[in-house]
N, C-alpha and C positions, 0 to 999 in steps of 0.2 A: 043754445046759440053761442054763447059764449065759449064754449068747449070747443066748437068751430072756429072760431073766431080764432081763440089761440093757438090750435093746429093751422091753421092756414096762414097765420102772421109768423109763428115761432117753428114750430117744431117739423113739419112736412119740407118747408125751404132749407132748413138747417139739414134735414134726412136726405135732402136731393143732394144740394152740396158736399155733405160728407161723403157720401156715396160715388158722386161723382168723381171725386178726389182719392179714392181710394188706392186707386191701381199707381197716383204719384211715390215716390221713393220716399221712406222717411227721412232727409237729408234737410240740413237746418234752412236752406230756403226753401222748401215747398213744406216744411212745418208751417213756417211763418205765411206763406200764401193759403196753406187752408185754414190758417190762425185768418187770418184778414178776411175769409171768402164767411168763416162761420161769425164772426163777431155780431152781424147787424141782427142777429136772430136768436142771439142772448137777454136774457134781462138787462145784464150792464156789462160792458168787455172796456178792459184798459188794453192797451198799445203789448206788440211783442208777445203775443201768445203764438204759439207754438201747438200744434195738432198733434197726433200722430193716427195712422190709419185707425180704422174699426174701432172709433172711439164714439159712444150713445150715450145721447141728450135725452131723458125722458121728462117732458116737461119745459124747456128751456128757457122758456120764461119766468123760472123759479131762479135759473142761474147765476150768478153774478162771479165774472172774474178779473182780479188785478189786473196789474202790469208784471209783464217778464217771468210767465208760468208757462211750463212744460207740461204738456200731457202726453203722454208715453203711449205708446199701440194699444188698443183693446181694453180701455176703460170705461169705466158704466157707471153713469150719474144719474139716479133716480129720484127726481125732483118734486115730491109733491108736497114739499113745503120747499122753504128755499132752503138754497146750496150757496153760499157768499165765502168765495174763494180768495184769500190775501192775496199781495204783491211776494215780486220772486217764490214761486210754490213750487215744487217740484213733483212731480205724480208717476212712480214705475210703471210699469209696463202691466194690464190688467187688475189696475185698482177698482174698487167697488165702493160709491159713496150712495149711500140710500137715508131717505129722510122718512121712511115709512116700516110699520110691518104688516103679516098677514094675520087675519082670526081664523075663526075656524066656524063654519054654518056648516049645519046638516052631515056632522063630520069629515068633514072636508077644509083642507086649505084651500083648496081652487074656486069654492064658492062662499070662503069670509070676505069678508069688507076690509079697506087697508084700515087700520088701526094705529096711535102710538104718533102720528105726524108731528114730528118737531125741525126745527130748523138746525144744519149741519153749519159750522163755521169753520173755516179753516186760513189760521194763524200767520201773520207773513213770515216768509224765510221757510217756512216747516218743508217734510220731504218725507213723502207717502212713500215706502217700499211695492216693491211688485209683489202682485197678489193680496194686498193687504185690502181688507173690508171696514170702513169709515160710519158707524148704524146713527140710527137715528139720535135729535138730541146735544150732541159732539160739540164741545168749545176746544178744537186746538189753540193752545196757547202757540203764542208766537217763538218761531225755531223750534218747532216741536220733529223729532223723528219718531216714524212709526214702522218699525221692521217690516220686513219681506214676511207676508204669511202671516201678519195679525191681526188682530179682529177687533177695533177700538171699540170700545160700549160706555165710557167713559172721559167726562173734558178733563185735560191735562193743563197743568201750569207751564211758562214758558221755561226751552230749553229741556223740556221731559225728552227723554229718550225710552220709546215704551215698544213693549215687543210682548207676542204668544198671543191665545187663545185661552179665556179674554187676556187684552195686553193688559202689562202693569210695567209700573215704575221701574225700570234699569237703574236708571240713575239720570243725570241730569248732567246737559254739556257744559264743558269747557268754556265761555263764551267772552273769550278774551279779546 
């Protein structure tokens, strides 16, 4: 019952919505209008969020986001523990944040149980590159970058500039 309960308050009106909005231009006011239309169907939304198409809540009621965050076209937030997203975040375009993995029954991944559930955090200021994958676990420190194409598996301290498969330490910004 419960599991109903939360598709029916969070995640099925956030799916109609996003869906709906789809076909609008990615253009920073109808970001901001399907920032506005998705918010009520968050766990917690601050002011100035920003959409962009083909962007999936799984879970939504796990999500929690600032104030003055970007999310880019075709981003996939997979929320089975919470996802708690700072102020000003920036997210490229097909980022992947997951708070779970897969086991393995009857040799099979498609018939394990999710496994591994921890909570993702992500740092104010930070800025997710495209295509970059966020796993379970994850304390972005604040102003943290995460290259295009990398695969965090590890929480960073603040100002980390982390990049590759797994990322690791670049170096650390300038933050003057």
């Amino acid at each position: 019952m419960k599991n109903l309960l939360r598709l029916l308050r969070y995640d099925w009106p956030l799916h109609f919505v996003l869906t709906l909005t789809n076909w609008f231009p990615d253009n920073i006011s109808l970001l901001r209008f399907r920032g506005i239309l998705a918010a009520p169907f968050l766990k917690k939304a601050g002011r100035n969020i920003k959409i962009g198409r083909d962007v999936t809540f799984y879970n939504a009621s796990n999500v929690s986001i600032g104030n003055d965050v970007y999310i880019a076209k075709g981003c996939w937030f997979s929320a089975g523990e919470e996802i708690i997203i700072g102020n000003k975040i920036l997210f490229g375009p097909y980022v992947v944040v997951v708070t779970g993995n897969h086991s393995i029954k009857n040799g099979s991944y498609y018939e394990g149980p999710p496994v591994g559930r921890k909570k993702v955090l992500i740092g104010d200021g930070s800025w997710i590159g495209a295509h970059a994958t966020v796993l379970a676990g994850v304390e972005m420190g604040a102003t943290t970058l995460l290259a295009a194409n990398s695969v965090l598996a590890q929480s960073t301290e603040p100002f980390a500039i982390m990049g590759g498969v797994p990322a690791k330490l670049i170096k650390y910004a300038d933050h003057t």
